[in-house]
KEFIFI-230452 format. One record per residue (C-alpha): residue number from 0; residue in three letters; z, x, y. Coordinates in steps of 0.25 Angstrom, whole numbers, m for minus. Example, Ala and Ser with C-alpha at 12.3 -4.5 7.8 and 13.67 -1.06 7.14 Angstrom:
REM KEFIFI-230452
<r nr="0" rest="Ala" w="31" u="49" v="m18"/>
<r nr="1" rest="Ser" w="29" u="55" v="m4"/>
//
This chain:
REM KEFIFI-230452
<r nr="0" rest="Unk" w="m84" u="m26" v="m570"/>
<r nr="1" rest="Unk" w="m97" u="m24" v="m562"/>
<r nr="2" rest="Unk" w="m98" u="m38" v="m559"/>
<r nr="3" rest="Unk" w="m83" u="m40" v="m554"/>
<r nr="4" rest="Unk" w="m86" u="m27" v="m546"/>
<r nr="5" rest="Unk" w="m99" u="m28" v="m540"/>
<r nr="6" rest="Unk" w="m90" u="m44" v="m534"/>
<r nr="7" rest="Unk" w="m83" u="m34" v="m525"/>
<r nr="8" rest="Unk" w="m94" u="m33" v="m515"/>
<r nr="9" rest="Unk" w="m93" u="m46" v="m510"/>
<r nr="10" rest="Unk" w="m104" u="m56" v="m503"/>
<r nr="11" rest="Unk" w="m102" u="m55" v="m486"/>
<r nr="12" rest="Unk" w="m96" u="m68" v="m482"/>
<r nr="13" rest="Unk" w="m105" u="m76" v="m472"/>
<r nr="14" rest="Unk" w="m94" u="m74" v="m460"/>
<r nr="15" rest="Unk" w="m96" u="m59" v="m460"/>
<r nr="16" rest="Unk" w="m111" u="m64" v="m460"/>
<r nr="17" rest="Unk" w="m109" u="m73" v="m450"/>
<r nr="18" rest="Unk" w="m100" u="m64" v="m442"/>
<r nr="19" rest="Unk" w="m114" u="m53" v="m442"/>
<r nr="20" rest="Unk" w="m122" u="m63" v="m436"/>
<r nr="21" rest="Unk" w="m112" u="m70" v="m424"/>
<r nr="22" rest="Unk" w="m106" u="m53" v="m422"/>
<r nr="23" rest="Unk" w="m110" u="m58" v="m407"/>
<r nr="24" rest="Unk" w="m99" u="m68" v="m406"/>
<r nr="25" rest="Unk" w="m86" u="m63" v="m410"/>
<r nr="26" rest="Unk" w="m81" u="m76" v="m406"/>
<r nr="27" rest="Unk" w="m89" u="m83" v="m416"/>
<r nr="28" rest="Unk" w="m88" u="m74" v="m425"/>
<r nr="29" rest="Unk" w="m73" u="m77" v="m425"/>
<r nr="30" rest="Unk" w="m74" u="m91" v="m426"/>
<r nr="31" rest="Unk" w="m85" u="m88" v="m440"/>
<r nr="32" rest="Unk" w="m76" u="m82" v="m445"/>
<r nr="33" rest="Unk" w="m64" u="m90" v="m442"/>
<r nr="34" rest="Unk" w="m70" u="m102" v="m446"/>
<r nr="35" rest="Unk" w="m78" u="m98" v="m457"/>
<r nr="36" rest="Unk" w="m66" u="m90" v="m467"/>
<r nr="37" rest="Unk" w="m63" u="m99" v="m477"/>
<r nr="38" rest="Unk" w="m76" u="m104" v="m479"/>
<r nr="39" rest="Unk" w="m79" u="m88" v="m479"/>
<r nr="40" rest="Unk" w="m68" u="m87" v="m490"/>
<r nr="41" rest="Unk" w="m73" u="m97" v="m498"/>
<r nr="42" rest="Unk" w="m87" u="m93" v="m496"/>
<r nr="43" rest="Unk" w="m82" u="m80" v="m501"/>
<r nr="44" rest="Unk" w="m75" u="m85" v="m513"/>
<r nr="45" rest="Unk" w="m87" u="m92" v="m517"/>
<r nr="46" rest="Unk" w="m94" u="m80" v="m516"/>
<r nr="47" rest="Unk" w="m84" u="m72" v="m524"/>
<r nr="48" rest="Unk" w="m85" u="m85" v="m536"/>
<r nr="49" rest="Unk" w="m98" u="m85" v="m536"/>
<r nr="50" rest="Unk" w="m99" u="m69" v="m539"/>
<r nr="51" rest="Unk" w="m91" u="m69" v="m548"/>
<r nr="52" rest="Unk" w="m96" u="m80" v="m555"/>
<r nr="53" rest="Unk" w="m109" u="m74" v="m553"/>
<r nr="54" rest="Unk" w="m106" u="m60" v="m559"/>
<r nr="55" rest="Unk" w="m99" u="m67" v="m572"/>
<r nr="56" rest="Unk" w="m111" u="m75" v="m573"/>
<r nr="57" rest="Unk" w="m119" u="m61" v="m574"/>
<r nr="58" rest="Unk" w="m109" u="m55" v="m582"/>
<r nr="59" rest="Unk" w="m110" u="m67" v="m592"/>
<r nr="60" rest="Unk" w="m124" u="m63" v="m592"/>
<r nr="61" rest="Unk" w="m124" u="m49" v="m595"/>
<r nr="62" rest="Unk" w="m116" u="m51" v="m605"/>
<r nr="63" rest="Unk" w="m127" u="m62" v="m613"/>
<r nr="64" rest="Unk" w="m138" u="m53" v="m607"/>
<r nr="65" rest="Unk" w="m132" u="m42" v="m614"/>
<r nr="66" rest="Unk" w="m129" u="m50" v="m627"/>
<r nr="67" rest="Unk" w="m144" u="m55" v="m626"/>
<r nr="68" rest="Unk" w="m148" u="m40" v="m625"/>
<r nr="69" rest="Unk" w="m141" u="m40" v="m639"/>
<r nr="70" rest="Unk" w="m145" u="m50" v="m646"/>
<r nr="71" rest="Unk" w="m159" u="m46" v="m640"/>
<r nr="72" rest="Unk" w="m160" u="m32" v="m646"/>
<r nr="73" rest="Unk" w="m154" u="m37" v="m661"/>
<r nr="74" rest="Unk" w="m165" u="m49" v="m661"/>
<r nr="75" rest="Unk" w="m176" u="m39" v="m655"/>
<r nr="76" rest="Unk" w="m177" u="m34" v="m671"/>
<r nr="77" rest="Unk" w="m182" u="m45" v="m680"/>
<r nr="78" rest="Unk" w="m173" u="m46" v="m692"/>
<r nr="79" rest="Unk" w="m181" u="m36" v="m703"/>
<r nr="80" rest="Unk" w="m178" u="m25" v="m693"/>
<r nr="81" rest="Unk" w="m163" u="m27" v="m689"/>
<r nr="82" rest="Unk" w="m162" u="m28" v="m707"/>
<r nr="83" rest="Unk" w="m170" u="m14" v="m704"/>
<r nr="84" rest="Unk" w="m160" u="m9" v="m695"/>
<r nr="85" rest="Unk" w="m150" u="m13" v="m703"/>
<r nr="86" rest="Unk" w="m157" u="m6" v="m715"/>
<r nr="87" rest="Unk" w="m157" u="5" v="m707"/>
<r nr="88" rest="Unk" w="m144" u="7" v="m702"/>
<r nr="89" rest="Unk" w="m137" u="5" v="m717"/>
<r nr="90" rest="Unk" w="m147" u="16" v="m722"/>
<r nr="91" rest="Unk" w="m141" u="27" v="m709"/>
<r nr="92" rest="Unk" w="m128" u="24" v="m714"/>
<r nr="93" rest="Unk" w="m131" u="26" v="m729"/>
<r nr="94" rest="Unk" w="m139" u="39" v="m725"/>
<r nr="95" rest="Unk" w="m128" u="47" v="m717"/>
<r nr="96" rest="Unk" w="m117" u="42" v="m727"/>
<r nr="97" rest="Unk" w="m125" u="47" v="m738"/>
<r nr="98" rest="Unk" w="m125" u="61" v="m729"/>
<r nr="99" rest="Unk" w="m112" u="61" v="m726"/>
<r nr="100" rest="Unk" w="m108" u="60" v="m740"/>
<r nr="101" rest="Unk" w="m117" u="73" v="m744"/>
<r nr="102" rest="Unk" w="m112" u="81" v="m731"/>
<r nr="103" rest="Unk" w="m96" u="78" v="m735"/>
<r nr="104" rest="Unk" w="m96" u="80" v="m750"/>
<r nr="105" rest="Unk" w="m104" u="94" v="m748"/>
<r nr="106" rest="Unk" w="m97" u="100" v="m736"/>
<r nr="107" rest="Unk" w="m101" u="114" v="m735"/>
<r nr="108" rest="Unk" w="m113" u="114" v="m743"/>
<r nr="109" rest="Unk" w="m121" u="101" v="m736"/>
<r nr="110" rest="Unk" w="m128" u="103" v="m725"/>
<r nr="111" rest="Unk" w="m129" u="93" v="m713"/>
<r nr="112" rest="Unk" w="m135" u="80" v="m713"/>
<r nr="113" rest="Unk" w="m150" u="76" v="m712"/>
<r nr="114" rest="Unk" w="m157" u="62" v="m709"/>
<r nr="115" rest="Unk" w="m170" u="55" v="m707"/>
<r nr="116" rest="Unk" w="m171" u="42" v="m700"/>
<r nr="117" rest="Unk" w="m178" u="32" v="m696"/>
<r nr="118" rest="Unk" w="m181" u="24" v="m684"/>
<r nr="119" rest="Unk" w="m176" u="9" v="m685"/>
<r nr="120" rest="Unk" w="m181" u="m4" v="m677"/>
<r nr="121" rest="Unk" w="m169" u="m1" v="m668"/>
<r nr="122" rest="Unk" w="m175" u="13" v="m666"/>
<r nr="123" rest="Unk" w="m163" u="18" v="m670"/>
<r nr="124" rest="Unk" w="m163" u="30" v="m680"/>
<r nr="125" rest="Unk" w="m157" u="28" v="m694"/>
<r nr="126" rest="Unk" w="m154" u="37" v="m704"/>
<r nr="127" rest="Unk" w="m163" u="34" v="m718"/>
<r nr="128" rest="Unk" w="m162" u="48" v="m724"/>
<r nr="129" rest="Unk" w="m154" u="60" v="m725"/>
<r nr="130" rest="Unk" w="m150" u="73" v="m731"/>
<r nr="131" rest="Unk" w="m138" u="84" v="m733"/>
<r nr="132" rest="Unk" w="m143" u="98" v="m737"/>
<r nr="133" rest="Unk" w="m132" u="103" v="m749"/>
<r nr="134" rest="Unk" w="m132" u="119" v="m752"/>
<r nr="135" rest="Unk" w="m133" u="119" v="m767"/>
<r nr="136" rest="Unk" w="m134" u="134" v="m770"/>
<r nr="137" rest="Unk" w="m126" u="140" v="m779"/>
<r nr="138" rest="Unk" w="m112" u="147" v="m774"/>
<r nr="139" rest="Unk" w="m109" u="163" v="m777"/>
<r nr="140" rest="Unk" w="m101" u="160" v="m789"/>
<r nr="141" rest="Unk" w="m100" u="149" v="m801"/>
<r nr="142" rest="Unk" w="m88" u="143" v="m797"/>
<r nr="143" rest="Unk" w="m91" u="140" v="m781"/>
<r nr="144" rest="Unk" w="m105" u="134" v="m786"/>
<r nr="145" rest="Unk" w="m97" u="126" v="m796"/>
<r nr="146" rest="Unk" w="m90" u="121" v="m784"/>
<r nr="147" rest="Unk" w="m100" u="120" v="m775"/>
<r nr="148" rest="Unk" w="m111" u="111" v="m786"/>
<r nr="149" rest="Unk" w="m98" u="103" v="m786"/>
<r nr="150" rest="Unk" w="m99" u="98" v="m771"/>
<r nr="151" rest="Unk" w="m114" u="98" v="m771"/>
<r nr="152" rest="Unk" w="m113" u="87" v="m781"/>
<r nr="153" rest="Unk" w="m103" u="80" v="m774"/>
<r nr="154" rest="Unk" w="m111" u="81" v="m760"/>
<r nr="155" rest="Unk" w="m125" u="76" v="m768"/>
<r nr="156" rest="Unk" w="m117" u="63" v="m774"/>
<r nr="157" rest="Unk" w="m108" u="62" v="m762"/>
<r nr="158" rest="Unk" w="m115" u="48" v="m757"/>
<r nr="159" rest="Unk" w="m113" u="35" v="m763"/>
<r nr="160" rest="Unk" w="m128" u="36" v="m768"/>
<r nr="161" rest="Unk" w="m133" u="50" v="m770"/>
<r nr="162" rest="Unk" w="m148" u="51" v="m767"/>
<r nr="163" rest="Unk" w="m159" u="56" v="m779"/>
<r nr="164" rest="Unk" w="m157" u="70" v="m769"/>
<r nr="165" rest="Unk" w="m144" u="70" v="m771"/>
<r nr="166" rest="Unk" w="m141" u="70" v="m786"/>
<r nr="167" rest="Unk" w="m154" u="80" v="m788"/>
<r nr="168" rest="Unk" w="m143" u="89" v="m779"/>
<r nr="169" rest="Unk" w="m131" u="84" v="m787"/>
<r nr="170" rest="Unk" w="m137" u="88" v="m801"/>
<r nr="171" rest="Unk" w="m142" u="101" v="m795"/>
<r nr="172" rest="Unk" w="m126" u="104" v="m790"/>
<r nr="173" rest="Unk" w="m124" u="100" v="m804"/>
<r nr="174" rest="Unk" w="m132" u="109" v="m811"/>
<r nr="175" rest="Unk" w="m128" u="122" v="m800"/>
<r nr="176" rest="Unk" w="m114" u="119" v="m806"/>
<r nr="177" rest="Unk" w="m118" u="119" v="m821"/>
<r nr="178" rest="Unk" w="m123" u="132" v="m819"/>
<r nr="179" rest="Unk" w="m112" u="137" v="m811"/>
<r nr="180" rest="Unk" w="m102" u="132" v="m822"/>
<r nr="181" rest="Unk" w="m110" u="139" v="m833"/>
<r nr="182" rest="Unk" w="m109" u="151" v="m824"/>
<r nr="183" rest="Unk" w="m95" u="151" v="m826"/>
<r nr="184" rest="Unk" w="m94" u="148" v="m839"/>
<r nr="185" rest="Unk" w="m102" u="162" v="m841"/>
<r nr="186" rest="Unk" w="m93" u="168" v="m833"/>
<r nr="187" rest="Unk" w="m81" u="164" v="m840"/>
<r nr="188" rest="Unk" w="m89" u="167" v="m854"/>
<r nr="189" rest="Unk" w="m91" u="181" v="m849"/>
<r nr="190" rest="Unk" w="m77" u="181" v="m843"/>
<r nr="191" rest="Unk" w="m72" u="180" v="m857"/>
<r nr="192" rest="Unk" w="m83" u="190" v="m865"/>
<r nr="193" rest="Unk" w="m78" u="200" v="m856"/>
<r nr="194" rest="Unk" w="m64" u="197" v="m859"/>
<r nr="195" rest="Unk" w="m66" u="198" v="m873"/>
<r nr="196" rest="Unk" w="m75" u="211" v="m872"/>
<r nr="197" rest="Unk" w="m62" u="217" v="m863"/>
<r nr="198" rest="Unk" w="m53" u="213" v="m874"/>
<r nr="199" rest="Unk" w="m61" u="218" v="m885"/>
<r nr="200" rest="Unk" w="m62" u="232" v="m877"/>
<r nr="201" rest="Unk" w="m46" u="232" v="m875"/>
<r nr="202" rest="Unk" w="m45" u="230" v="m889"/>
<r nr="203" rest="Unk" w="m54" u="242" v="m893"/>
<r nr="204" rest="Unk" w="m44" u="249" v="m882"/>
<r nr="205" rest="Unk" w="m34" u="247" v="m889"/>
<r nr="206" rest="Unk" w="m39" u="250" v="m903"/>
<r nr="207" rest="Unk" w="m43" u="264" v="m897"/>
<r nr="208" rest="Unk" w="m30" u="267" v="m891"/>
<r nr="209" rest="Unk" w="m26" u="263" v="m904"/>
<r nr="210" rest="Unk" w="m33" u="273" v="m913"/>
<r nr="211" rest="Unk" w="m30" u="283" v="m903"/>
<r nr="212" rest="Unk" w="m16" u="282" v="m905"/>
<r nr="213" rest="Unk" w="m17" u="281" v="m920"/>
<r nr="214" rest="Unk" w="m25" u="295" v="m919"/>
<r nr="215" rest="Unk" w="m15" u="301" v="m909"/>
<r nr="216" rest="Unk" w="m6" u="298" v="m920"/>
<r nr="217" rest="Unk" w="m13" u="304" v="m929"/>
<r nr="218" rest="Unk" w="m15" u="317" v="m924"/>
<r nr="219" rest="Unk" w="m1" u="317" v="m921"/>
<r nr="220" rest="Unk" w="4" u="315" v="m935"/>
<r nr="221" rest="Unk" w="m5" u="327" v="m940"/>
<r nr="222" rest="Unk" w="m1" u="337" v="m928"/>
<r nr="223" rest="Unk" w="15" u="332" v="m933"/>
<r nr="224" rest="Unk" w="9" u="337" v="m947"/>
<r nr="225" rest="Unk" w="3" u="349" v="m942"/>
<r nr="226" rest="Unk" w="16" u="352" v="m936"/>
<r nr="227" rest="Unk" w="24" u="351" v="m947"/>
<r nr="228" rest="Unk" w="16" u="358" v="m955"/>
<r nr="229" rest="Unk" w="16" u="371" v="m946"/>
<r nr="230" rest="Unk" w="30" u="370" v="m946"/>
<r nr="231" rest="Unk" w="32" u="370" v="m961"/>
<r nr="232" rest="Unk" w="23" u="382" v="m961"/>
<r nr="233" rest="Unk" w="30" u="389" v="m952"/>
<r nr="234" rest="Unk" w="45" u="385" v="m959"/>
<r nr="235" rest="Unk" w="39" u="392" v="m973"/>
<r nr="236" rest="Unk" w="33" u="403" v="m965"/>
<r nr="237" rest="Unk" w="48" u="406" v="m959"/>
//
């Protein structure tokens, strides 16, 4: 497009040149002009070829300058550092997958990814290390910690291959549930102490009211028996 473009501003034909010079003698200047128009047109047609042969030809250039500059800056590094870069750019990709992994598997409770790099014979930078902080504290009761050492565990074996870092947190996440899970198991131990202890103290209820009723039973037999008595008392009396 620039080449085509910059064709627009064409070359001044040698009759308007000509024409400058004799501007003196218009009646010559007539004459140049009749007599020298088609070879002017031809002229300019030439002139018109040859640009644009000219601006394909530097076109075609570019393009192999260009592709020279290319094939220049992949043969500038000699062939241990291109395997170097390669090295390097397989490891950027391992590192921040590996991240990833942790950041997805433990959603609320991972923190944001962290990197270390280094400088490659490019001098590019690449990734060769990195971390995801996980918040492995205890929840408020037994059964959310349960929960939560769960998905600790899953975000520590999350990537494909889990670091030495990484299993140390997955068996503390294990551990954190064991104790959780025994926790509960108390819990429901105690759950069930009290319930018999509750039943026991129903059950002496009951007795009592039991007793009771048997005494107010009692008492009322003997005050019939004291009644009759007075009664027969008073009948022999009369």
């Amino acid at each position: 497009m620039l080449a085509l473009s910059s064709l627009n501003s064409q070359p001044i034909p040698g009759w308007a040149i000509k024409s400058n010079i004799n501007n003196s003698n218009s009646q010559s200047k007539d004459i140049d002009l009749g007599l020298n128009t088609s070879e002017d047109k031809s002229n300019q047609n030439n002139s018109f070829n040859n640009a644009v042969d000219n601006s394909s030809s530097s076109a075609e250039g570019q393009n192999k300058n260009y592709e020279n500059k290319n094939e220049t800056a992949e043969n500038e590094f000699s062939k241990a550092e291109q395997r170097e870069i390669e090295k390097l750019k397989r490891r950027d990709r391992e590192v921040r997958a590996h991240e990833m992994a942790h950041q997805s598997a433990g959603g609320q409770y991972a923190g944001s990814a962290s990197y270390s790099y280094t400088t490659g014979p490019d001098n590019r930078r690449y990734a060769v290390g990195g971390s995801v902080d996980i918040e492995t504290s205890p929840s408020k009761t037994p059964e959310e910690t349960v929960k939560k050492a769960d998905q600790i565990k899953r975000a520590a074996t999350a990537p494909a291959q889990p670091s030495g870092a990484d299993l140390q947190i997955a068996a503390k996440a294990a551990r954190m549930k064991m104790e959780a899970q025994a926790e509960l198991n108390k819990k429901e131990i105690s759950g069930e102490d009290e319930e018999t202890e509750s039943s026991r103290e129903i059950n002496k209820k009951e007795d009592s009211i039991f007793d009771n009723k048997y005494l107010i039973n009692q008492r009322e037999s003997s005050y019939q028996n004291s009644s009759r008595k007075i009664s027969s008392n008073q009948g022999f009396a009369a």
